[in-house]
N, CA, C, O and CB atoms as a CASP TS submission, in Angstrom:
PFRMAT TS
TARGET T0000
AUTHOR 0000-0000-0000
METHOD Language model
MODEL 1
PARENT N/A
ATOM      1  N   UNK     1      44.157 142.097  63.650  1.00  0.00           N
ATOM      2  CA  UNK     1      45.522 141.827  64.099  1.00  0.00           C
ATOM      3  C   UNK     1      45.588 141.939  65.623  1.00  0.00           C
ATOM      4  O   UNK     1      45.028 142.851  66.231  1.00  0.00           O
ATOM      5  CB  UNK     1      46.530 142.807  63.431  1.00  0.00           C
ATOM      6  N   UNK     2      46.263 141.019  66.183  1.00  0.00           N
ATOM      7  CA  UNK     2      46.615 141.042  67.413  1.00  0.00           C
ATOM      8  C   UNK     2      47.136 142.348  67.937  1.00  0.00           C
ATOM      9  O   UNK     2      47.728 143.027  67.097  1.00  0.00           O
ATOM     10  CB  UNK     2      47.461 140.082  67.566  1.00  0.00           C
ATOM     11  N   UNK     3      47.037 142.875  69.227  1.00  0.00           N
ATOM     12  CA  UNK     3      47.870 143.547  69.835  1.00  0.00           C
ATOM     13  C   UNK     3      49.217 143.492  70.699  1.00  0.00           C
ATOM     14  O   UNK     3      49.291 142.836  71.738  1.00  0.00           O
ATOM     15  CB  UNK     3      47.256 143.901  70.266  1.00  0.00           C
ATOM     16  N   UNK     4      50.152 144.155  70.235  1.00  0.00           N
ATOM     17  CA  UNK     4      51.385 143.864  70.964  1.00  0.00           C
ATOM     18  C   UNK     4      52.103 144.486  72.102  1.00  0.00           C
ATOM     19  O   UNK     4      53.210 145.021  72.035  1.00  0.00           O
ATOM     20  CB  UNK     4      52.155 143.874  70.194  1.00  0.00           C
ATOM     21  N   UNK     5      51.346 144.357  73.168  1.00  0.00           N
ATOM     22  CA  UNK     5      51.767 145.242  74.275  1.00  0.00           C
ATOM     23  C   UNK     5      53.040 145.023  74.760  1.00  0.00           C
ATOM     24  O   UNK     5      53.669 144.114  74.217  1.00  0.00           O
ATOM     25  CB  UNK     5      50.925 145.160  75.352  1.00  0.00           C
ATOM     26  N   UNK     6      53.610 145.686  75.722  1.00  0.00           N
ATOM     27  CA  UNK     6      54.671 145.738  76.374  1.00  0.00           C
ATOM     28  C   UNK     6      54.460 144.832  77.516  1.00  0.00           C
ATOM     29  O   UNK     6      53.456 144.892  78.226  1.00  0.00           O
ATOM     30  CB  UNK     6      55.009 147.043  76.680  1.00  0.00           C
ATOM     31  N   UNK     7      55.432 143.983  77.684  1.00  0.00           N
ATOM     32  CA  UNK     7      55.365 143.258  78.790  1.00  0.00           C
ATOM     33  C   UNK     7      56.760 143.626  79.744  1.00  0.00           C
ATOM     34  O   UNK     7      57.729 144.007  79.086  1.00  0.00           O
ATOM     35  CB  UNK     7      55.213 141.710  78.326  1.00  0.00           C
ATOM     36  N   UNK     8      56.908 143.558  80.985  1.00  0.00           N
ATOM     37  CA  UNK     8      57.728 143.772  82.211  1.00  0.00           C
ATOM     38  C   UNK     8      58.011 142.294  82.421  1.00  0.00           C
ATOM     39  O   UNK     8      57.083 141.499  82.271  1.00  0.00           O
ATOM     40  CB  UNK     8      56.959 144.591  83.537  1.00  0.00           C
ATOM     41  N   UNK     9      59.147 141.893  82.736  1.00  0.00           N
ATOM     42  CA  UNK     9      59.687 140.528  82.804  1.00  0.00           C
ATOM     43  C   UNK     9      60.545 141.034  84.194  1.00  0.00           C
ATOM     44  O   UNK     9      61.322 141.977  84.040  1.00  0.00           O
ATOM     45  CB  UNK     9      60.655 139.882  81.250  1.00  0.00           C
ATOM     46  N   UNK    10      60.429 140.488  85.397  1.00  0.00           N
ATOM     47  CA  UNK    10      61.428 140.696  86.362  1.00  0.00           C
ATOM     48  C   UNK    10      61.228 139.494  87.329  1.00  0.00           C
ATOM     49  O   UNK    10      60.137 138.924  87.325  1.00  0.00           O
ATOM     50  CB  UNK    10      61.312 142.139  87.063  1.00  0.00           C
ATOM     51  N   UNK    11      62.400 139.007  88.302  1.00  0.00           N
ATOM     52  CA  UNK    11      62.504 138.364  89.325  1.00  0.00           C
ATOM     53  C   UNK    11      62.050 138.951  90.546  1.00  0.00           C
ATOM     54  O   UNK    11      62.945 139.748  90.825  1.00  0.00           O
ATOM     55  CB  UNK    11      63.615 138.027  89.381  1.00  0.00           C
ATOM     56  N   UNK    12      61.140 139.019  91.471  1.00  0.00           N
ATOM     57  CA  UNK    12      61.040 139.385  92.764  1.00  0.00           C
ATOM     58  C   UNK    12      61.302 138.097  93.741  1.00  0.00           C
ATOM     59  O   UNK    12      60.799 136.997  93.969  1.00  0.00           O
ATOM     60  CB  UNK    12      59.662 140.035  92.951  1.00  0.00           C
ATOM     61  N   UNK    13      62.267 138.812  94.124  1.00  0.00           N
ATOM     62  CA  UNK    13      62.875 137.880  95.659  1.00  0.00           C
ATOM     63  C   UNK    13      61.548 138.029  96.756  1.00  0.00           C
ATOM     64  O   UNK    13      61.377 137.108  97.555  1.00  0.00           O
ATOM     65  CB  UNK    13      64.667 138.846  96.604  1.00  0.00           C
ATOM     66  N   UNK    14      60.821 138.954  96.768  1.00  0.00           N
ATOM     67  CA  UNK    14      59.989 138.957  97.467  1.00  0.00           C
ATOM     68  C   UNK    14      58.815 137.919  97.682  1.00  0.00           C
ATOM     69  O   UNK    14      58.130 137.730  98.687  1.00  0.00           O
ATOM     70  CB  UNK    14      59.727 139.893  97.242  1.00  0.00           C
ATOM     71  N   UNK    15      58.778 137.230  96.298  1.00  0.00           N
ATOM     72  CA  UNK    15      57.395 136.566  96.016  1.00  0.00           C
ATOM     73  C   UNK    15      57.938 135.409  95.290  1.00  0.00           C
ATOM     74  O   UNK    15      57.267 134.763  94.484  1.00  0.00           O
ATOM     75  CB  UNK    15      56.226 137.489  95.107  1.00  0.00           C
ATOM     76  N   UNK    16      59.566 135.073  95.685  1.00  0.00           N
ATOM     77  CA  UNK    16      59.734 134.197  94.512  1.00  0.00           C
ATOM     78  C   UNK    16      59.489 133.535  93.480  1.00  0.00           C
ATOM     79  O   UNK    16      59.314 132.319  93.409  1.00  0.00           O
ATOM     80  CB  UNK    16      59.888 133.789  94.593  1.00  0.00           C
ATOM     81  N   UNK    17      59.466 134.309  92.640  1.00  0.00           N
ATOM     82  CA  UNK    17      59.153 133.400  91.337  1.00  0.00           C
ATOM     83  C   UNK    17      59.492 135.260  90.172  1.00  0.00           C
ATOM     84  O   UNK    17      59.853 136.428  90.314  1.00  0.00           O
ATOM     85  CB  UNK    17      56.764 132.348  91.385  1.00  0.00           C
ATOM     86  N   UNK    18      58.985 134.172  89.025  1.00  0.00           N
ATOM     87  CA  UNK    18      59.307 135.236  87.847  1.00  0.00           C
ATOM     88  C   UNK    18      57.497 136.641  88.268  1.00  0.00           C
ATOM     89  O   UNK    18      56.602 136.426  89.085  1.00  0.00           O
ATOM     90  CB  UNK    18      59.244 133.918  85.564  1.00  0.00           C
ATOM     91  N   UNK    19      57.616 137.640  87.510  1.00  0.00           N
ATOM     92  CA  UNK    19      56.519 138.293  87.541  1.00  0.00           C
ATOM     93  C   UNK    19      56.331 138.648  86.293  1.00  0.00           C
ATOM     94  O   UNK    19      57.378 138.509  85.661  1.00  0.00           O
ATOM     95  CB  UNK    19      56.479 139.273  88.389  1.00  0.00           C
ATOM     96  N   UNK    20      55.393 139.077  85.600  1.00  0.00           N
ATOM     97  CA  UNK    20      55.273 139.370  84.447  1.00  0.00           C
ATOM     98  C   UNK    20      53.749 140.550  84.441  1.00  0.00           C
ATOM     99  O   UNK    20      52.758 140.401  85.156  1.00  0.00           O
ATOM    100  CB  UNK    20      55.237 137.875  83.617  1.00  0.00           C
ATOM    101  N   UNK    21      53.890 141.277  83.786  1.00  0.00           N
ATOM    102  CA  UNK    21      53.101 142.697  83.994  1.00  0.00           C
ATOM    103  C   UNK    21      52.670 143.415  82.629  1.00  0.00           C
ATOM    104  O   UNK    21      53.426 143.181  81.686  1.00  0.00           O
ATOM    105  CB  UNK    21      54.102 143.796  84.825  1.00  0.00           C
ATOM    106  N   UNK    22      52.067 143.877  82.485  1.00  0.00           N
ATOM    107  CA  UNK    22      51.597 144.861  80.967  1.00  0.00           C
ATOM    108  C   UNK    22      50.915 146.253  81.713  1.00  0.00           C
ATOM    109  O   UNK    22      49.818 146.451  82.236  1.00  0.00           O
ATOM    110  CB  UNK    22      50.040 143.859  79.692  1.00  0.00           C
ATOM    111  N   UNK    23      52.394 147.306  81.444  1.00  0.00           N
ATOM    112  CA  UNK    23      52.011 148.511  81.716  1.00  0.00           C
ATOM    113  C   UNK    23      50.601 149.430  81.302  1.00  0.00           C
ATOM    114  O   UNK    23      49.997 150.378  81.804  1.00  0.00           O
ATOM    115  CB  UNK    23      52.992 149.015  81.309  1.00  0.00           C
ATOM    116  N   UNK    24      50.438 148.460  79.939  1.00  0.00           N
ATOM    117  CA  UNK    24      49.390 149.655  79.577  1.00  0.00           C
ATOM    118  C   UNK    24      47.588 148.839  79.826  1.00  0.00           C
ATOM    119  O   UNK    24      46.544 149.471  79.662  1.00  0.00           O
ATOM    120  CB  UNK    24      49.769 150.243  77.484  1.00  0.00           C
ATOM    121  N   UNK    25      47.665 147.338  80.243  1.00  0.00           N
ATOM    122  CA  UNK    25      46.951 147.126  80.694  1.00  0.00           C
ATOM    123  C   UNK    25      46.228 146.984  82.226  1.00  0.00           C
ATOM    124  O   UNK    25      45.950 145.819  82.511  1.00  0.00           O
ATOM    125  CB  UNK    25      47.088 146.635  80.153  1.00  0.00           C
ATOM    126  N   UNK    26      45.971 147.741  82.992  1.00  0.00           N
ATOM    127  CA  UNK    26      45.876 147.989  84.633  1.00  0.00           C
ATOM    128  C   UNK    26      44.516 147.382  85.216  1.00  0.00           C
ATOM    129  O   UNK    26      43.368 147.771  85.005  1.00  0.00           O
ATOM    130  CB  UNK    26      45.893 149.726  85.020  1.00  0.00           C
ATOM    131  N   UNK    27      44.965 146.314  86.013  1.00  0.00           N
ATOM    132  CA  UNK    27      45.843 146.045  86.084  1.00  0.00           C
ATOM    133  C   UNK    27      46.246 144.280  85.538  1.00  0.00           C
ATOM    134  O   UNK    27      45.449 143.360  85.722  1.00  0.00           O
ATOM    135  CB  UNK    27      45.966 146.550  87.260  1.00  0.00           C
ATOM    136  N   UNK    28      47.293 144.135  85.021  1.00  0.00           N
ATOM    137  CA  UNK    28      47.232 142.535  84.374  1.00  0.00           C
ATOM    138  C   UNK    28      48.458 142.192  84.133  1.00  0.00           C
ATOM    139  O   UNK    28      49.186 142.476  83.182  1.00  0.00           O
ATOM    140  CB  UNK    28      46.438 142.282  82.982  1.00  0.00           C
ATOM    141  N   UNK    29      48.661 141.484  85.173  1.00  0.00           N
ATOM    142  CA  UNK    29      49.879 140.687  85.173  1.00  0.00           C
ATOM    143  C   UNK    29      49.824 139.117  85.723  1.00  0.00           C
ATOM    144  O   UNK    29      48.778 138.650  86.172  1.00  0.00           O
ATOM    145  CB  UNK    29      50.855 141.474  86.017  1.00  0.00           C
ATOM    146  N   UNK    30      50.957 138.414  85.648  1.00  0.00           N
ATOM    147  CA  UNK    30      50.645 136.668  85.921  1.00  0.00           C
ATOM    148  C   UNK    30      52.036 136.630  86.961  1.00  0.00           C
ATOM    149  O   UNK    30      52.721 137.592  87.308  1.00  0.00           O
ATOM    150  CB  UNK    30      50.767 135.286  84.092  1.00  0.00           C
ATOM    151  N   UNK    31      52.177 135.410  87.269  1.00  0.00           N
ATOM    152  CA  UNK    31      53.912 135.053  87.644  1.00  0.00           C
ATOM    153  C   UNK    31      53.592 133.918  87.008  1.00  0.00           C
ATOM    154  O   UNK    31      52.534 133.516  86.526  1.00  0.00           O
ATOM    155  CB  UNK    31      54.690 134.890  89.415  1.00  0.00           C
ATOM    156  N   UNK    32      55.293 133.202  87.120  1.00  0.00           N
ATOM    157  CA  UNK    32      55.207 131.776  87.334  1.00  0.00           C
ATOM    158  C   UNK    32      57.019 131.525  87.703  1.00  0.00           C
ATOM    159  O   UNK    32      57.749 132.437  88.091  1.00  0.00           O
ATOM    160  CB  UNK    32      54.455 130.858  85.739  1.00  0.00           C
ATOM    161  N   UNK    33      57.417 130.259  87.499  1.00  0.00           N
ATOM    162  CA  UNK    33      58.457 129.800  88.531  1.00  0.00           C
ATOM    163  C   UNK    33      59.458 129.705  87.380  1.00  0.00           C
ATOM    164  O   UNK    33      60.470 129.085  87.707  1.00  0.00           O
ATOM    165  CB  UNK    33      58.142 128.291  89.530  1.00  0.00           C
ATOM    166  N   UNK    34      59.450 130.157  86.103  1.00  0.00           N
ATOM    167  CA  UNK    34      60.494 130.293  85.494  1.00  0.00           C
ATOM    168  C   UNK    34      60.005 131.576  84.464  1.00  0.00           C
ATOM    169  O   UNK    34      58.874 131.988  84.722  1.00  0.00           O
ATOM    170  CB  UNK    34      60.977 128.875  84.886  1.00  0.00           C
ATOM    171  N   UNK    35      60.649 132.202  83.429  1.00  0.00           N
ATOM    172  CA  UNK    35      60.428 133.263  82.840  1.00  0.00           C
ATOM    173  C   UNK    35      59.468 132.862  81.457  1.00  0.00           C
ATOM    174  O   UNK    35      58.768 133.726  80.928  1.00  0.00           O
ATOM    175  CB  UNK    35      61.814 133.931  82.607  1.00  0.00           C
ATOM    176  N   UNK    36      59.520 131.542  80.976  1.00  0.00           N
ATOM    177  CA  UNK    36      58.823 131.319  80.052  1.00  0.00           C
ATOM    178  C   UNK    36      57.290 130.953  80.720  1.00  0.00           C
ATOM    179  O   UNK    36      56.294 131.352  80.116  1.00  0.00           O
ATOM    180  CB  UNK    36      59.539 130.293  79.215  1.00  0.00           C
ATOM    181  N   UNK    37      57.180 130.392  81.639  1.00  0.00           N
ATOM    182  CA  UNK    37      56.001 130.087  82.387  1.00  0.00           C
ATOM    183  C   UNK    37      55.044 131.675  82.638  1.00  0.00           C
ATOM    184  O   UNK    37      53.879 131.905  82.312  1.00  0.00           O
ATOM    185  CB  UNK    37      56.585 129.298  83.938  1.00  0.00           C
ATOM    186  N   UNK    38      55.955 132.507  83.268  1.00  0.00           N
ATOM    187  CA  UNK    38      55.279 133.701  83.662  1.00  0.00           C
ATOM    188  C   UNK    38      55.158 134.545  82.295  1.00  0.00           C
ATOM    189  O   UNK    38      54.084 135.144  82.241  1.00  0.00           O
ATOM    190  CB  UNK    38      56.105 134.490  84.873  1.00  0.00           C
ATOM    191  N   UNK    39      55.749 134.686  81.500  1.00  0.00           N
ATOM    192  CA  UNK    39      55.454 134.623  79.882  1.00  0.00           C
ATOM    193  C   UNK    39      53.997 134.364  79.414  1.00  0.00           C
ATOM    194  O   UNK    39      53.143 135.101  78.919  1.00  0.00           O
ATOM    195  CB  UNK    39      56.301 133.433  79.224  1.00  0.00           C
ATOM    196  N   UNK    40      54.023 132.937  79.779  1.00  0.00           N
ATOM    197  CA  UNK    40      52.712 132.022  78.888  1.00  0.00           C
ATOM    198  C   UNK    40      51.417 132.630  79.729  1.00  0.00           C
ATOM    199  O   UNK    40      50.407 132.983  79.120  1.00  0.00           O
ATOM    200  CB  UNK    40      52.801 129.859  79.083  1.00  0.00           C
ATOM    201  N   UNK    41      51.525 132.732  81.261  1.00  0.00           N
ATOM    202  CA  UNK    41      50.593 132.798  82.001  1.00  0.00           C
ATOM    203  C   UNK    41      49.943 134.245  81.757  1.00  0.00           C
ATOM    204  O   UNK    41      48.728 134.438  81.787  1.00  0.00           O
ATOM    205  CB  UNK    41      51.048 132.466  83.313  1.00  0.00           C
ATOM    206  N   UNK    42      50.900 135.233  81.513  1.00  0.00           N
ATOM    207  CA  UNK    42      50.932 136.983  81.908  1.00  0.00           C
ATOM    208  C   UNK    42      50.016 136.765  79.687  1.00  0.00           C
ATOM    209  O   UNK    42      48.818 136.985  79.514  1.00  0.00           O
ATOM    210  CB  UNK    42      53.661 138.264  82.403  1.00  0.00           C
ATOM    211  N   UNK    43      50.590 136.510  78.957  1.00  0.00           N
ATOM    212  CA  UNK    43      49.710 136.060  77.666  1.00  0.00           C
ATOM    213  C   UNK    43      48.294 135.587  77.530  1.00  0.00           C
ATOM    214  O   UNK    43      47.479 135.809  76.635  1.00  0.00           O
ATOM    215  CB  UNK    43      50.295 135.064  77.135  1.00  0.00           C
ATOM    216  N   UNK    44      48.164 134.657  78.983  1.00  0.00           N
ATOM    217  CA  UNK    44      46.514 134.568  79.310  1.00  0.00           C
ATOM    218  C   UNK    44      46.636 135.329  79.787  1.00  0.00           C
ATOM    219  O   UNK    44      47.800 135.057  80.083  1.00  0.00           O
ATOM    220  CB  UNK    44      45.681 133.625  79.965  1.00  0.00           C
ATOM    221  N   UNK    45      46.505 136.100  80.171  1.00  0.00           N
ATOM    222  CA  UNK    45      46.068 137.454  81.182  1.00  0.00           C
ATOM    223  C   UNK    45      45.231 138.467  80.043  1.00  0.00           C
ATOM    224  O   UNK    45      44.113 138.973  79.955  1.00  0.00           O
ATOM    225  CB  UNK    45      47.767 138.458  81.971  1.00  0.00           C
ATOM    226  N   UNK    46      46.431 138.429  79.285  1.00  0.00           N
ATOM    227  CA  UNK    46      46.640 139.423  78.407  1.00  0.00           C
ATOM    228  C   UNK    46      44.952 139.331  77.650  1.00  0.00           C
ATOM    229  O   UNK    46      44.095 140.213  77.611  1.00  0.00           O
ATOM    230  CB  UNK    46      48.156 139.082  77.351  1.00  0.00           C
ATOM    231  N   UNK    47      44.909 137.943  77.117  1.00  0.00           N
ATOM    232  CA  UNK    47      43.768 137.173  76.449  1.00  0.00           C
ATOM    233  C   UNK    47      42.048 137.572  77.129  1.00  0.00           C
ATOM    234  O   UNK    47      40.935 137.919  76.732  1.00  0.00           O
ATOM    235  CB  UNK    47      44.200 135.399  76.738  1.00  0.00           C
ATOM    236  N   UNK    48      42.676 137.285  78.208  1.00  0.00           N
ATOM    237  CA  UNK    48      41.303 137.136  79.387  1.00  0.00           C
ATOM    238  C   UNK    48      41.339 139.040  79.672  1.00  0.00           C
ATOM    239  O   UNK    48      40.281 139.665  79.748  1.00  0.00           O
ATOM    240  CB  UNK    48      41.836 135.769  81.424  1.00  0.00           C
ATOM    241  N   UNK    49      42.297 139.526  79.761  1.00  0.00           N
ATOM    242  CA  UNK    49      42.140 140.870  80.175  1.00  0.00           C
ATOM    243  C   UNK    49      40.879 141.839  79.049  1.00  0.00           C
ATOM    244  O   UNK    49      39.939 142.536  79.432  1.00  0.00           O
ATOM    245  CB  UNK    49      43.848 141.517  80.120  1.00  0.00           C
ATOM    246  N   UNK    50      41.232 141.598  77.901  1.00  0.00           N
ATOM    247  CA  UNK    50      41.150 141.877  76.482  1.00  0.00           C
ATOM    248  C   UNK    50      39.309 141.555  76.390  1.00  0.00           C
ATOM    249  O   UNK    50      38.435 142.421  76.403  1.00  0.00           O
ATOM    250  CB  UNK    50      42.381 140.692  75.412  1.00  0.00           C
ATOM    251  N   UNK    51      39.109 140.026  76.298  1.00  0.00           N
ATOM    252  CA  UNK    51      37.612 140.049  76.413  1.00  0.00           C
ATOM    253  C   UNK    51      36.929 140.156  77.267  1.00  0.00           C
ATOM    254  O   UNK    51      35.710 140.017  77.173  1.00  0.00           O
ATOM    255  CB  UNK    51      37.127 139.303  76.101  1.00  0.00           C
ATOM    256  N   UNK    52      37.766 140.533  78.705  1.00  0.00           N
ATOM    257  CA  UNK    52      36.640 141.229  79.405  1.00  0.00           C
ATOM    258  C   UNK    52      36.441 142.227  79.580  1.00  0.00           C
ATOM    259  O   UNK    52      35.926 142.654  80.613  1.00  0.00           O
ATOM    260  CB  UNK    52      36.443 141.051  80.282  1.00  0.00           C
ATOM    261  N   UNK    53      36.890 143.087  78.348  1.00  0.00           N
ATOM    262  CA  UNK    53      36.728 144.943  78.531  1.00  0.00           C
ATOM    263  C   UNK    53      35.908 144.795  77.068  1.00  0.00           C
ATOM    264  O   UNK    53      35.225 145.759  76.722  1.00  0.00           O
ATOM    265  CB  UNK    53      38.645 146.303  78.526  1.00  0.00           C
ATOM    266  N   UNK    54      35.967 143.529  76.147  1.00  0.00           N
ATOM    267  CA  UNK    54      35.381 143.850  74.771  1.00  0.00           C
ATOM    268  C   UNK    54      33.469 143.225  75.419  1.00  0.00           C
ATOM    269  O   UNK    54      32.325 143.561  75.115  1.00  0.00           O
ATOM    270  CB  UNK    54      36.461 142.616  73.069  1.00  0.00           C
ATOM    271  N   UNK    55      33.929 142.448  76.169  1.00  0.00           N
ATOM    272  CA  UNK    55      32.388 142.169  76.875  1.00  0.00           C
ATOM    273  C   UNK    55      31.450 143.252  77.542  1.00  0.00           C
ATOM    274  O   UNK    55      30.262 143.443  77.279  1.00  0.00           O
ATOM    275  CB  UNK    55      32.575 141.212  78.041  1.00  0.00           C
ATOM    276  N   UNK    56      32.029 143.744  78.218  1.00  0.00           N
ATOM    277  CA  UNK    56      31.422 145.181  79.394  1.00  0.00           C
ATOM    278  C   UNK    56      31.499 146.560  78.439  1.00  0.00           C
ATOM    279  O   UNK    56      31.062 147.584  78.963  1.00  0.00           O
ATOM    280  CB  UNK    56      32.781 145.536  81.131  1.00  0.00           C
ATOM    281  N   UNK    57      32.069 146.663  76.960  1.00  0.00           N
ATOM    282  CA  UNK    57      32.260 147.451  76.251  1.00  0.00           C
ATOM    283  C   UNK    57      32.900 148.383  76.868  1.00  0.00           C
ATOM    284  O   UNK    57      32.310 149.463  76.889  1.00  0.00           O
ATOM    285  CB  UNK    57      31.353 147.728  75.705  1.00  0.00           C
ATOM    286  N   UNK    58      34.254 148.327  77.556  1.00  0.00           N
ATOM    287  CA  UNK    58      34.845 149.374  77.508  1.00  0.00           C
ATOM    288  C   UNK    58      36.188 149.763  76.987  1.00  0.00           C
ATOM    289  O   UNK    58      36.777 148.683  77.035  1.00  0.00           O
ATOM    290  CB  UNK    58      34.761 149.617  78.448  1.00  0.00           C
ATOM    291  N   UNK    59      36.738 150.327  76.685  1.00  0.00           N
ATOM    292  CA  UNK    59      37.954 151.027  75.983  1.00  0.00           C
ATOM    293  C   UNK    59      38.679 149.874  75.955  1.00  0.00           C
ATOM    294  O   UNK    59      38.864 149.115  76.906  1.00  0.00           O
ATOM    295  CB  UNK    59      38.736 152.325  76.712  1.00  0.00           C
ATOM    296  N   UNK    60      39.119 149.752  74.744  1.00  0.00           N
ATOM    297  CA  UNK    60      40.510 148.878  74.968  1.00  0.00           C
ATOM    298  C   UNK    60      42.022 149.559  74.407  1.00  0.00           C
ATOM    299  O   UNK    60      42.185 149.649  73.191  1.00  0.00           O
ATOM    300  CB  UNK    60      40.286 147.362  74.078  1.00  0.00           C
ATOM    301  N   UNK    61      43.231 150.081  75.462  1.00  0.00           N
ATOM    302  CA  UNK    61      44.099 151.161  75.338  1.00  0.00           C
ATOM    303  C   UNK    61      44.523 150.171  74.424  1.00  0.00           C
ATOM    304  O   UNK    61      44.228 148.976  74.449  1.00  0.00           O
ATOM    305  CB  UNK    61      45.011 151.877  76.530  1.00  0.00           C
ATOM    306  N   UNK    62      45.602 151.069  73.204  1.00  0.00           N
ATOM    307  CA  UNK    62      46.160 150.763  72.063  1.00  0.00           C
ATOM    308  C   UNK    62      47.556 150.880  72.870  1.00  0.00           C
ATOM    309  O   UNK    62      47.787 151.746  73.714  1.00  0.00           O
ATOM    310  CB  UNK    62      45.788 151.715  70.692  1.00  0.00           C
ATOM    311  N   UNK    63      48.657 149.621  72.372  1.00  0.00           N
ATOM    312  CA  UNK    63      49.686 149.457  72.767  1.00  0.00           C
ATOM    313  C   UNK    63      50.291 150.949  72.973  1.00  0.00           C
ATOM    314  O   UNK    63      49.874 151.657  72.057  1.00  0.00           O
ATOM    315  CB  UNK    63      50.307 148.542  71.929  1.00  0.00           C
ATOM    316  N   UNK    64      51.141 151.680  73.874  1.00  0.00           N
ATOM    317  CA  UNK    64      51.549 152.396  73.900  1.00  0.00           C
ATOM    318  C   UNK    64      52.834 152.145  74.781  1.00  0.00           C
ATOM    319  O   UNK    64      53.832 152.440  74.124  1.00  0.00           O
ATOM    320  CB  UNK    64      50.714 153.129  74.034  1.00  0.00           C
ATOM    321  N   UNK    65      53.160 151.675  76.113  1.00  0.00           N
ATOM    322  CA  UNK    65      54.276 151.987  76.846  1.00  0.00           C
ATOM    323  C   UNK    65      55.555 151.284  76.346  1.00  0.00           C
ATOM    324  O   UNK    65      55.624 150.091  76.048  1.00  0.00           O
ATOM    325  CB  UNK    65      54.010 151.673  78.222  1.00  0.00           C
ATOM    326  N   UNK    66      56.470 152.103  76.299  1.00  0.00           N
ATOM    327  CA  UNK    66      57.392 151.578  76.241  1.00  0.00           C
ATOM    328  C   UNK    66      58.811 152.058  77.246  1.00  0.00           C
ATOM    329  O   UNK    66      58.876 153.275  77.067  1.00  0.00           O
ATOM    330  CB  UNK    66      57.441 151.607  74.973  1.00  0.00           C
ATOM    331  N   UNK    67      59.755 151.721  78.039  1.00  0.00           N
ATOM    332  CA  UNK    67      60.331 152.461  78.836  1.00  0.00           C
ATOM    333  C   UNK    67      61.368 153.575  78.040  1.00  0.00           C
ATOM    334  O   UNK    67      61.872 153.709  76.925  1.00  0.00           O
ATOM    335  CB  UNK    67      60.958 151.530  79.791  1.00  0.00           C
ATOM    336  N   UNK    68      61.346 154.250  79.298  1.00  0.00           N
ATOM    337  CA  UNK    68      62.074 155.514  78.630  1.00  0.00           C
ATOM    338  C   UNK    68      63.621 155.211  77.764  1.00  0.00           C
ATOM    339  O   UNK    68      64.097 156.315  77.499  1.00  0.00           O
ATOM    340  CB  UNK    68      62.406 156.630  79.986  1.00  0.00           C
ATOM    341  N   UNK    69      64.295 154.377  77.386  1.00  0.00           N
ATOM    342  CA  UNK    69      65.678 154.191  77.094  1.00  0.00           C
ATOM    343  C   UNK    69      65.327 154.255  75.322  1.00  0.00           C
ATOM    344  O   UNK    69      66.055 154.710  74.440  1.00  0.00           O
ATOM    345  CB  UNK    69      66.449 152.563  77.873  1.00  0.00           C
ATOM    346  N   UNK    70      64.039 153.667  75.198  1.00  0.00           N
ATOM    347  CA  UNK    70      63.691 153.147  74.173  1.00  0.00           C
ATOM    348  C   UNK    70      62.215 154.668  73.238  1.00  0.00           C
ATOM    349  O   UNK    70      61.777 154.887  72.109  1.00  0.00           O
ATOM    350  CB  UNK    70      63.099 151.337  74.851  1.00  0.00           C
ATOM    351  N   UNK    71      62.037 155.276  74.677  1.00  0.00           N
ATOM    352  CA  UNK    71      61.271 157.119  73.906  1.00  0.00           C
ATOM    353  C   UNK    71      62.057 157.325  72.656  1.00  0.00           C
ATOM    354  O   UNK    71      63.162 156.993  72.228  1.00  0.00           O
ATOM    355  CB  UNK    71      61.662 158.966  75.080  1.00  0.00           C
ATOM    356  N   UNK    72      60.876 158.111  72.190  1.00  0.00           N
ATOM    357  CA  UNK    72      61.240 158.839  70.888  1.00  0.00           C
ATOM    358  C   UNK    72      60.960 159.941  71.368  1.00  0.00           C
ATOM    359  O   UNK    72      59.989 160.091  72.110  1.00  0.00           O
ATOM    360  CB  UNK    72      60.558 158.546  69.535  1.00  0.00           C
ATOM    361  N   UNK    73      61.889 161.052  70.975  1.00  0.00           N
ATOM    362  CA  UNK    73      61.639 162.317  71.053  1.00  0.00           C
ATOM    363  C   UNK    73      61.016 163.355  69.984  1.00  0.00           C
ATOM    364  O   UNK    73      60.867 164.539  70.288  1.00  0.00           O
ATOM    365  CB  UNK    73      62.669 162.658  71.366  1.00  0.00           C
TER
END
C-alpha cells in the first residue's frame, strides 16, 4: 500500500507560485503556478523521494506529521 504523507499546500509571494512540501519527508517539496500543478509535481517528488532512499537502503519514515489543530492527545 501506498503511503500517505502530509502535504503543506501554501502561496509564497516570495517565489510566486504555489509551494508544496512533505514534512516528514526532508527534504521534498515541488512548486508550480497553480495548486493542482504544485500538487502533481510535490507527488513526483514524493515518488522520486521514496526510491531513492529504497535504492541507497535507507529508512523510509512512516507517515507521521500532522499539524497541531489536528494532535491527538
Amino acid at each position: 500500500m501506498e503511503p500517505h504523507y502530509h502535504i503543506n499546500l501554501f502561496w509564497s509571494d516570495e517565489d510566486a507560485c504555489w509551494i508544496a512540501d512533505v514534512p516528514d519527508l526532508k527534504p521534498c517539496s515541488a512548486h508550480g503556478s497553480s495548486r493542482a500543478e504544485a500538487l502533481a509535481n510535490v507527488n513526483d517528488a514524493i515518488e522520486g523521494w521514496l526510491e531513492a532512499a529504497a535504492e541507497k537502503d535507507l529508512p523510509i519514515p512512516a507517515p507521521r506529521y500532522r499539524p497541531a489543530i489536528y494532535a491527538t492527545t
